[in-house]
N, C-alpha and C positions, 0 to 999 in steps of 0.2 A: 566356509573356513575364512577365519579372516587372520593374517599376521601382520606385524609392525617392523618397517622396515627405517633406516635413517632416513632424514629429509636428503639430505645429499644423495643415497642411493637411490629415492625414490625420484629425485630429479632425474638423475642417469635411467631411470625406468622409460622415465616418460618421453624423455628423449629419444631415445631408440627407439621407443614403440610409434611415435610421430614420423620416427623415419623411415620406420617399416609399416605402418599403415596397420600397426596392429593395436589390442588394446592391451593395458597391462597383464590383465589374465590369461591374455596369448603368451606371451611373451614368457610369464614367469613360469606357465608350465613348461613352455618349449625347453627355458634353461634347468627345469627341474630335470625334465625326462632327459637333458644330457649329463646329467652330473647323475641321474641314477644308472645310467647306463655305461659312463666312465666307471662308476664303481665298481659294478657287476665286469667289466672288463678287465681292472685291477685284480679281483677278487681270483678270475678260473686265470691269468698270467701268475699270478700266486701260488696257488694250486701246483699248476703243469710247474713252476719252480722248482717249488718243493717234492715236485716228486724226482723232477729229471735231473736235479745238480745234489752235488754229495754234500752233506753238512759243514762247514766251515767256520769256523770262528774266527772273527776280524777283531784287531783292537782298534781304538777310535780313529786312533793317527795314521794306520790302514785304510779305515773306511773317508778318511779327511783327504789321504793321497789319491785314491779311486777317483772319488768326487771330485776334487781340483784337477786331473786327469781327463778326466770327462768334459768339464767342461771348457780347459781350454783346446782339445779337439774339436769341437761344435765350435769354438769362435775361430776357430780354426779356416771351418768350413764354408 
């Protein structure tokens, strides 16, 4: 398999695989297998969501308050 990544990112590759002693084919599956297993994470918290909370409809300015809520607790924190 071969992909094309930007020179910038592929500098950022190389760097960190320098700093872990690995090569970049290490490295890029290691960050594969975690982004496919964030997903697969996302996907069954999705899931158990939609099964265990009642349907809801937000309007934007709802979901804008949530969100700005959200995070000024964590800065919070």
């Amino acid at each position: 398999m071969t992909i094309s990544i930007p020179a910038a990112l592929a500098r950022q590759v190389d760097r960190i695989a320098r700093k872990e002693g690995r090569t970049r084919s290490e490295l890029l599956r290691e960050a594969f297998r975690q982004y496919a297993a964030r997903l697969e994470r996302w996907d069954r918290l999705l899931v158990e969501a939609r099964r265990g909370l009642p349907v809801r409809r937000l309007s934007e300015s709802e979901v804008a308050r949530i969100v700005k809520e959200d995070r000024r607790g964590r800065a919070a924190r």
